[in-house]
C-alpha positions as CSV (number, residue, x, y, z in Angstrom):
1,X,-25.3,202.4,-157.5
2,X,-24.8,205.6,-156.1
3,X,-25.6,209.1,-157.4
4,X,-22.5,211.6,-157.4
5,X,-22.0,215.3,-157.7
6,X,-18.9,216.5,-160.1
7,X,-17.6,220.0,-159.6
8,X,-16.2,220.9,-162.6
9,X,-13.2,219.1,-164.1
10,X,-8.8,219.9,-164.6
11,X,-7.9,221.3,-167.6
12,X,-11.9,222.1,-169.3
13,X,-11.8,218.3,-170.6
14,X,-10.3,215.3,-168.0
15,X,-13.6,213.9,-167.3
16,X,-11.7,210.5,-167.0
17,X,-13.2,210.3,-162.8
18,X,-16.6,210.7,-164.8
19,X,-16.4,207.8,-167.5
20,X,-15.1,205.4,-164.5
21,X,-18.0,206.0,-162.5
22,X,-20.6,205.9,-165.2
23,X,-18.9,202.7,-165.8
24,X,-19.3,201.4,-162.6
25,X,-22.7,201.8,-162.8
26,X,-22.6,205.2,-161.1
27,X,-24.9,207.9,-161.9
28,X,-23.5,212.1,-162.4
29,X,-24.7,215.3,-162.5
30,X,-22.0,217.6,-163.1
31,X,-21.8,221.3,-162.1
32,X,-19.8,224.3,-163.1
33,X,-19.7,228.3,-163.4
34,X,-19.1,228.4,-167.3
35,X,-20.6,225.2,-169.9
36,X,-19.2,227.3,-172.8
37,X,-15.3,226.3,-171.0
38,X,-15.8,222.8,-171.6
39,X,-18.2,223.6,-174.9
40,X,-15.0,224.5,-176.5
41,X,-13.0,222.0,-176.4
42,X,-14.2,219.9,-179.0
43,X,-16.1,216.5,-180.0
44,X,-14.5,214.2,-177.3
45,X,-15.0,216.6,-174.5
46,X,-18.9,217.1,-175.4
47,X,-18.9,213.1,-176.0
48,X,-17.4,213.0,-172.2
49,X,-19.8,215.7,-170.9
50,X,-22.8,213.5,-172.5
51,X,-22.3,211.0,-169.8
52,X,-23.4,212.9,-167.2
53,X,-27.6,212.4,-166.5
54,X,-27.7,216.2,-165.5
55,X,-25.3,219.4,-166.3
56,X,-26.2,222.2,-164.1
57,X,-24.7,225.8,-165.4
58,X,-24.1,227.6,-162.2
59,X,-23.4,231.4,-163.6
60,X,-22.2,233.6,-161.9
61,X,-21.2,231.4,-159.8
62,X,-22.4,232.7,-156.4
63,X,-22.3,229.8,-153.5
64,X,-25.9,230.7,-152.7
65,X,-27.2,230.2,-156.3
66,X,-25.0,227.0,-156.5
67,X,-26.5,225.5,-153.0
68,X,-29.9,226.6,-154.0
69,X,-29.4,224.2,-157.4
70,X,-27.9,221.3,-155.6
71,X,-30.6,221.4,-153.2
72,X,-33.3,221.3,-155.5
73,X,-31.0,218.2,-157.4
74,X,-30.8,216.8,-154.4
75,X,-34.5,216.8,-153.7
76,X,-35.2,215.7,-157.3
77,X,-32.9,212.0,-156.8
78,X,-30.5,212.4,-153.3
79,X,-26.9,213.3,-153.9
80,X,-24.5,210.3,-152.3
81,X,-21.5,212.1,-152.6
82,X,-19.4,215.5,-154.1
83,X,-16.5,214.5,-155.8
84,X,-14.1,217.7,-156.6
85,X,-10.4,217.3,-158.4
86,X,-9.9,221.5,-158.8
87,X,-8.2,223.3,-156.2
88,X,-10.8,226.4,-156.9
89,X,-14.0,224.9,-156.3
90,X,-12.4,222.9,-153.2
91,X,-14.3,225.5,-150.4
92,X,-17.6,225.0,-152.6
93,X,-17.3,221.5,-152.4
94,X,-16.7,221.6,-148.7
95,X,-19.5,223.3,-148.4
96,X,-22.1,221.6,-150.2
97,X,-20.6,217.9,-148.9
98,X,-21.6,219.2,-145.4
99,X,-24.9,221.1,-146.3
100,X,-26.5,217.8,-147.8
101,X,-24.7,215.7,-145.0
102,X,-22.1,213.9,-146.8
103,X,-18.7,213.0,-146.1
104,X,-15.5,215.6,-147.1
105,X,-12.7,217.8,-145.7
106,X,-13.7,219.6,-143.0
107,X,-14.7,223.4,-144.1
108,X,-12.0,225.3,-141.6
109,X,-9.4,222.7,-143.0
110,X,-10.7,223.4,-146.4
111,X,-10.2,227.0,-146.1
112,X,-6.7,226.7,-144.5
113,X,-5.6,224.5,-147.3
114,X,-6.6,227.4,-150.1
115,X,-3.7,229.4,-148.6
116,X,-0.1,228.2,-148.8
117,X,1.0,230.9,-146.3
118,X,-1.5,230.1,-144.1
119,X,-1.1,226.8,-144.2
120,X,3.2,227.2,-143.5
121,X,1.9,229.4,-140.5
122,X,0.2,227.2,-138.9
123,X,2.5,224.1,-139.4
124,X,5.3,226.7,-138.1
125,X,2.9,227.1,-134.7
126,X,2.7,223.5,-134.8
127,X,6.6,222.8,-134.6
128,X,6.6,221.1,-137.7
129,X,10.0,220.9,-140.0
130,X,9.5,223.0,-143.0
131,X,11.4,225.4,-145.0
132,X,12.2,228.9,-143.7
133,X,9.2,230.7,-145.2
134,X,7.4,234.6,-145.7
135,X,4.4,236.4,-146.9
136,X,4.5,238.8,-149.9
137,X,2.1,241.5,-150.9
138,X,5.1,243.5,-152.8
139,X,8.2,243.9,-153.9
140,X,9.3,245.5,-150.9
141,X,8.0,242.0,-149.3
142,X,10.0,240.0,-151.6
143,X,13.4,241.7,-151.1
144,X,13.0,241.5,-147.4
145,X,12.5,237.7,-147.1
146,X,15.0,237.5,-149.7
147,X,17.3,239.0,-147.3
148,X,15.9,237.4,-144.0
149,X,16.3,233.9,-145.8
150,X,18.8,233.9,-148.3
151,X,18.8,232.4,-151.8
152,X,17.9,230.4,-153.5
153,X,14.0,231.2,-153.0
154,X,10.9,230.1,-154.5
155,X,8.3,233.0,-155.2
156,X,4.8,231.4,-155.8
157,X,1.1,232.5,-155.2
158,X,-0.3,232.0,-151.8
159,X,-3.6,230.5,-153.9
160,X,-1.8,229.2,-156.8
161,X,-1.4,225.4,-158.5
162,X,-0.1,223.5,-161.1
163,X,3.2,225.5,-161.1
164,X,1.4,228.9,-162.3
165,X,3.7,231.8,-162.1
166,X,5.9,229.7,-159.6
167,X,9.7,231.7,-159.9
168,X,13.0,230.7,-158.4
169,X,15.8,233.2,-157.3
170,X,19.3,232.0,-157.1
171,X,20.7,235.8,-157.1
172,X,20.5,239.3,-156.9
173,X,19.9,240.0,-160.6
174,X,17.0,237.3,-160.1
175,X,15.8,239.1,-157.7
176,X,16.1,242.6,-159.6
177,X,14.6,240.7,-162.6
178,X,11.7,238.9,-160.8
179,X,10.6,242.6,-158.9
180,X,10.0,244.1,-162.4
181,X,7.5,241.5,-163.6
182,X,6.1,241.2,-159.8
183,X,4.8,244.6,-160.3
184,X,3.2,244.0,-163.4
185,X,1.6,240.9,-162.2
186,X,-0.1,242.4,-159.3
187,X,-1.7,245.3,-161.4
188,X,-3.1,242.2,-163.6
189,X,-3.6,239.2,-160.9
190,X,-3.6,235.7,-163.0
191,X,-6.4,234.3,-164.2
192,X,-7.2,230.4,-162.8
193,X,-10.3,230.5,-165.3
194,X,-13.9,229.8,-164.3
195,X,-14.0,233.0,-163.3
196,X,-11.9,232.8,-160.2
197,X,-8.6,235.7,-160.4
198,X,-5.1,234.8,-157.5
199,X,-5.5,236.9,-154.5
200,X,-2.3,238.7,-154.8
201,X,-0.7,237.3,-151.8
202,X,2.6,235.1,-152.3
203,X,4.6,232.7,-150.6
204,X,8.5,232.9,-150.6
205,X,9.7,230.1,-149.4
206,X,13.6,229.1,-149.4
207,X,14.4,226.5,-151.7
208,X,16.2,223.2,-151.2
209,X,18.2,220.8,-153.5
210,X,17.1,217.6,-153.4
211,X,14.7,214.9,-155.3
212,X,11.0,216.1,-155.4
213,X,8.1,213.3,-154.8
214,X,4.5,213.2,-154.5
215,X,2.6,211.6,-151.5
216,X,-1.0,210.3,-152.4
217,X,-2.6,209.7,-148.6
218,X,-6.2,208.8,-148.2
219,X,-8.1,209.3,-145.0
220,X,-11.5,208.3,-143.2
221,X,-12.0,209.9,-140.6
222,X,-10.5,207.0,-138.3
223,X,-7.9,205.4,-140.5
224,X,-4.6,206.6,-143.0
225,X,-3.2,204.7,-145.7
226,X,-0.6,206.0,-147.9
227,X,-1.0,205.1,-151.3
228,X,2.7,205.2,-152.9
229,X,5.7,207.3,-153.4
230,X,6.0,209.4,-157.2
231,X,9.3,209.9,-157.7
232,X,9.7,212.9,-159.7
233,X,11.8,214.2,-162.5
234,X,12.4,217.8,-163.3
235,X,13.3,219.8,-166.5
236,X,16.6,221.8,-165.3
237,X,15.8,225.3,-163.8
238,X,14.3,228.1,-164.1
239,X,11.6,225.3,-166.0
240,X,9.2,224.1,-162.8
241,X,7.8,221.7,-165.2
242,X,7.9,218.2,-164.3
243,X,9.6,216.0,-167.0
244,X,8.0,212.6,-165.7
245,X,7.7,210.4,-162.8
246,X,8.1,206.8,-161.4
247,X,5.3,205.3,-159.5
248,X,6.0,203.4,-157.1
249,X,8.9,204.5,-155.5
250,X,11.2,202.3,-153.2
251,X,13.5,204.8,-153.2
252,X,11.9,207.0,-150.9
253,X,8.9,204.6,-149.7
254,X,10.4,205.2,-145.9
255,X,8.8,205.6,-142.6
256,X,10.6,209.0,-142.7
257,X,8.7,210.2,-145.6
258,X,5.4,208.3,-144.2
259,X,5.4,209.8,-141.1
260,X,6.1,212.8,-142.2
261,X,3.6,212.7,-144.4
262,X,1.4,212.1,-141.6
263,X,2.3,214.6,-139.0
264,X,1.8,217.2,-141.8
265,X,-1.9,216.0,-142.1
266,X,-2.0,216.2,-138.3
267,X,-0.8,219.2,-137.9
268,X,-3.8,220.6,-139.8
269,X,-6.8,219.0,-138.8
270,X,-6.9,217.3,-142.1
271,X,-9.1,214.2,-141.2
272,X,-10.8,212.8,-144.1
273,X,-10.7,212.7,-147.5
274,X,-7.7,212.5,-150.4
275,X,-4.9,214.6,-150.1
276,X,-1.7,215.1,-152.6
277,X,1.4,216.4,-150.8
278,X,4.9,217.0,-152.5
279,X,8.1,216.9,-150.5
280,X,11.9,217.9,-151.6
281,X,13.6,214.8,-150.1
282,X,17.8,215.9,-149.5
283,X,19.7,213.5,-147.9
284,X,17.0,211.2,-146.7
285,X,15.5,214.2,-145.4
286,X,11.7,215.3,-146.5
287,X,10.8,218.6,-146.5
288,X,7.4,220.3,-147.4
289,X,6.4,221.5,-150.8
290,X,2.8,222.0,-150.4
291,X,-0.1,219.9,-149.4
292,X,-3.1,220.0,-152.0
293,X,-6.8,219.2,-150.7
294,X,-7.5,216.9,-154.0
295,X,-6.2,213.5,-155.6
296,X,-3.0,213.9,-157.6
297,X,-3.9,215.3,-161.0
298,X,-1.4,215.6,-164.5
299,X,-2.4,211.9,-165.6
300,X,-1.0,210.4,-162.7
301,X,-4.1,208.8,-161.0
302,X,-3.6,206.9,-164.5
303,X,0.2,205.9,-163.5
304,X,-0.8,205.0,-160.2
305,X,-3.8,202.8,-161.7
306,X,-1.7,200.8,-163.9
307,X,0.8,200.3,-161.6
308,X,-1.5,199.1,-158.7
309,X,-3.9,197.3,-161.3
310,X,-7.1,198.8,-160.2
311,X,-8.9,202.6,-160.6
312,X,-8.1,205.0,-158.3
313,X,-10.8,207.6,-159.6
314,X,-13.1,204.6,-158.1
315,X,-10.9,204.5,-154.6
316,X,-11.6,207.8,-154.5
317,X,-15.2,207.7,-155.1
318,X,-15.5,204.6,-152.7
319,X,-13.8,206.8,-150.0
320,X,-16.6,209.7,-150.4
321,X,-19.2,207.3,-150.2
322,X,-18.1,206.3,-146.9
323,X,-16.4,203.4,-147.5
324,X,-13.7,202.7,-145.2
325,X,-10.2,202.2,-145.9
326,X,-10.1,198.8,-144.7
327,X,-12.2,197.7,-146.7
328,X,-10.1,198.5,-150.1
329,X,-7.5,196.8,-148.5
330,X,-4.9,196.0,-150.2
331,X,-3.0,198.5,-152.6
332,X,-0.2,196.3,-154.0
333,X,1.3,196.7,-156.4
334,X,1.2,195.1,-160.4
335,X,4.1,196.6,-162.2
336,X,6.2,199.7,-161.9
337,X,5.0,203.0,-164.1
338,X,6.6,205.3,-165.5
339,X,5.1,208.7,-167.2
340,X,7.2,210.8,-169.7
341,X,6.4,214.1,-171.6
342,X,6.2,215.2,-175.1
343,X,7.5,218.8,-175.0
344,X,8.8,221.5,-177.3
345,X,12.2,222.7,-178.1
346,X,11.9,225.8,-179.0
347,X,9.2,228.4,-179.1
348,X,6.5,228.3,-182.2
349,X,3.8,226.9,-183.8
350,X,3.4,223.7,-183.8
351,X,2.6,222.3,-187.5
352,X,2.5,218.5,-187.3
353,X,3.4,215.8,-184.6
354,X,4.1,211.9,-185.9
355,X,3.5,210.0,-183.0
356,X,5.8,206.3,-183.0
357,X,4.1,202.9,-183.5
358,X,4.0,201.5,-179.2
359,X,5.5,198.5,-178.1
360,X,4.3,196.0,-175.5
361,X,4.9,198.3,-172.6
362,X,3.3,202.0,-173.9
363,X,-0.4,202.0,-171.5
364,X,-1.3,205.1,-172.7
365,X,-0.5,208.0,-174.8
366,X,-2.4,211.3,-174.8
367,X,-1.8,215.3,-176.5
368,X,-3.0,218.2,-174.8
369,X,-1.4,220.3,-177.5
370,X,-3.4,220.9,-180.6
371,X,-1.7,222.2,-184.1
372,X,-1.8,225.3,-185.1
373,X,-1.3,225.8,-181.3
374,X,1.7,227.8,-179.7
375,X,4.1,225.7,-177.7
376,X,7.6,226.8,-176.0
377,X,9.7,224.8,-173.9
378,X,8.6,223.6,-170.8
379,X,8.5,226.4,-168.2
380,X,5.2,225.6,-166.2
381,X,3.1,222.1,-166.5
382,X,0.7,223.9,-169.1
383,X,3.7,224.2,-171.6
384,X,4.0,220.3,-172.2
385,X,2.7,218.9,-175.6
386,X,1.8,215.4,-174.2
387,X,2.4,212.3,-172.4
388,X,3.2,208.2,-172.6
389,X,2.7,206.2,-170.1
390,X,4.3,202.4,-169.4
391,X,4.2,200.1,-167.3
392,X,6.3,197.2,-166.9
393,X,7.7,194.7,-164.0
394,X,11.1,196.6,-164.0
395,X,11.6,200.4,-163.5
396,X,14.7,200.0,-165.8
397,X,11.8,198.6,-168.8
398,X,9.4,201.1,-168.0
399,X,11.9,203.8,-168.5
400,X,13.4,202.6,-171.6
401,X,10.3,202.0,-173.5
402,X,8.5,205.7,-172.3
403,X,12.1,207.3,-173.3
404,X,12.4,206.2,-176.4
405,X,9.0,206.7,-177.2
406,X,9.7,210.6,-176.8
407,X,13.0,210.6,-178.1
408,X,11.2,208.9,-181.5
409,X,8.4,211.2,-181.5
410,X,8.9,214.2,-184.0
411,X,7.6,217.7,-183.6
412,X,7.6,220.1,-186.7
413,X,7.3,223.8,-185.2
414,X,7.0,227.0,-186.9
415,X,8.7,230.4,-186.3
């Protein structure tokens, strides 16, 4: 079995691509730029972090200090393959994956990825259909590609992800509201953790109505396959909070999104490796969200899993050891799944949370939300309490039973 190189983990404590490997007989050594992150978070996470044969500390973490340490790994038992799910430490991945002669994304495409503007420019150069589009440093940047492009707009960070600081503007008085905050936000750029800070540059991109998906496309080098369709539901505006999702989609599991797809990862020199691109599909039309240099995070490499009967944190693995995509050959589907979140109604703290008894269908249920924690509705990803997960031959069965799960779980929240 093969020995693997983790760099660092979503969230300080989903170590779930770690306990699949070390149960396939895979050996880890996990590195990051602050121990005392995932120290924190409690007895599971340290039980987690204990199956890793090595944990290298990395702090500060300057690329030359983290090289030098993987190299002397590396000498010590030889690294097989780097295996990163953070958008942060994607460059530093890159990096190492080529140093030590393994495969991964290529480091220009890396790079390119790390920038949503940049990435828009150069799919604009490449005569690709995408959403009318702009580059802000200020407010006097925002109000002109407000006025270039019209409303509604979407105002996110150039280096941003999982729907951090991510603003829509449907009018004027958004506008005049957003530009007051906007200041204050540059004078104290956003914290991603880890030690990394946003950049300060944002994208405002016009916004379109439609039904937003998720593409999960794997690459080799020679070959593409894409791995399903997540249909996407949303929390109603200004939330950008996603509410839950259906995997797979035959909805919108069409050439047109496919190709698309396809042309996007084209268009950028994007060759090998996973990749996690969401799309606003309006009247059969797909339209770029943003393209992600990672697997799919949010639980729903465990959606996927359940509905394709097999681990995808091991396709992935597989795939950065070289295995080709032939050879995993095929990804059909078991059952349809369907992911639903446990979220606050009002702002507090919350005191207690009675969770209901399952049925047949509930795969998996898991809290990211502690008590004694504060909790608000859902305006970004982080806000949400929790999740279910079932799985069940019908979409229509899926559904019912992860609903009424939520609808029977009960939240007591303070203040």
């Amino acid at each position: 079995m093969a020995h693997l190189l983790l760099i660092d983990v979503p969230g300080g404590n989903d170590f779930t691509v770690m306990e699949d490997a070390v149960a396939a007989g895979h050996e880890v050594t996990f590195v990051t730029s602050d121990l005392s992150h995932y120290e924190r978070q409690g007895e599971l996470t340290a039980r987690l972090l204990a199956l890793a044969s090595s944990v290298i500390e990395v702090k500060p973490f300057v690329y030359e200090r983290f090289e030098e340490a993987i190299l002397k790994q590396h000498t010590a038992k030889a690294l097989e393959a780097v295996i990163c799910l953070i958008d942060i430490r994607q460059i530093e991945a890159s990096r190492i994956a080529h140093r030590l002669g393994l495969p991964f994304l290529s480091l220009e495409t890396t790079r390119l990825m790390r920038d949503k503007v940049n990435v828009r420019q150069h799919l604009h150069e490449a005569g690709i259909r995408q959403p009318a589009f702009g580059l802000a440093h200020s407010v006097t940047d925002v109000r002109a590609i407000v006025a270039d492009i019209g409303f509604p707009v979407v105002v996110k960070p150039a280096d941003g992800y999982a729907s951090q600081n991510v603003s829509m503007l449907k009018s004027l008085a958004d506008l005049e509201a957003f530009c007051i905050g906007f200041e204050t936000q540059q004078l104290h750029p956003t914290d991603y953790g880890l030690g990394v800070h946003a950049n300060n540059r944002f994208s405002v991109e016009r916004y379109i109505e439609g039904t937003l998906i998720g593409c999960d496309v794997f690459s080799d080098g020679t070959e593409r396959i894409l791995l399903g369709v997540n249909e996407k539901l949303m929390f109603p505006t200004p939330s950008f909070a996603i509410r839950g999702s259906q995997f797979p989609s035959s909805r919108f599991a069409t050439d047109a999104v496919r190709d698309y797809a396809f042309a996007l990862l084209d268009a950028v020199d994007y060759d090998f490796g996973p990749a996690h691109i969401e799309m606003i599909v309006a009247d059969g039309v797909p339209h770029l969200v943003e393209i992600n240099a990672r697997l799919v995070s949010a639980q729903i490499p465990f959606q996927m899993g359940y509905a394709l009967g097999r681990s995808i944190y091991i396709d992935l693995i597989d795939l950065h050891l070289g295995i080709p995509i032939k050879a995993m050959l095929p990804f059909d589907r078991v059952g349809i799944s369907v992911i639903r979140w446990i979220v606050a109604d009002r702002s507090g703290t919350l005191e207690a949370l009675h969770l209901p008894e399952p049925d047949a269908n509930i795969k998996r249920v898991t809290l990211f939300k502690q008590l004694g924690d504060a909790v608000r509705p859902p305006i970004s990803n982080g806000d949400r309490i929790g999740y279910v997960i079932a799985t069940a031959a019908t979409a229509a069965t899926a559904t019912l039973s992860a609903d009424t799960y939520v609808e029977d779980a009960i939240l007591d929240i303070a203040g």
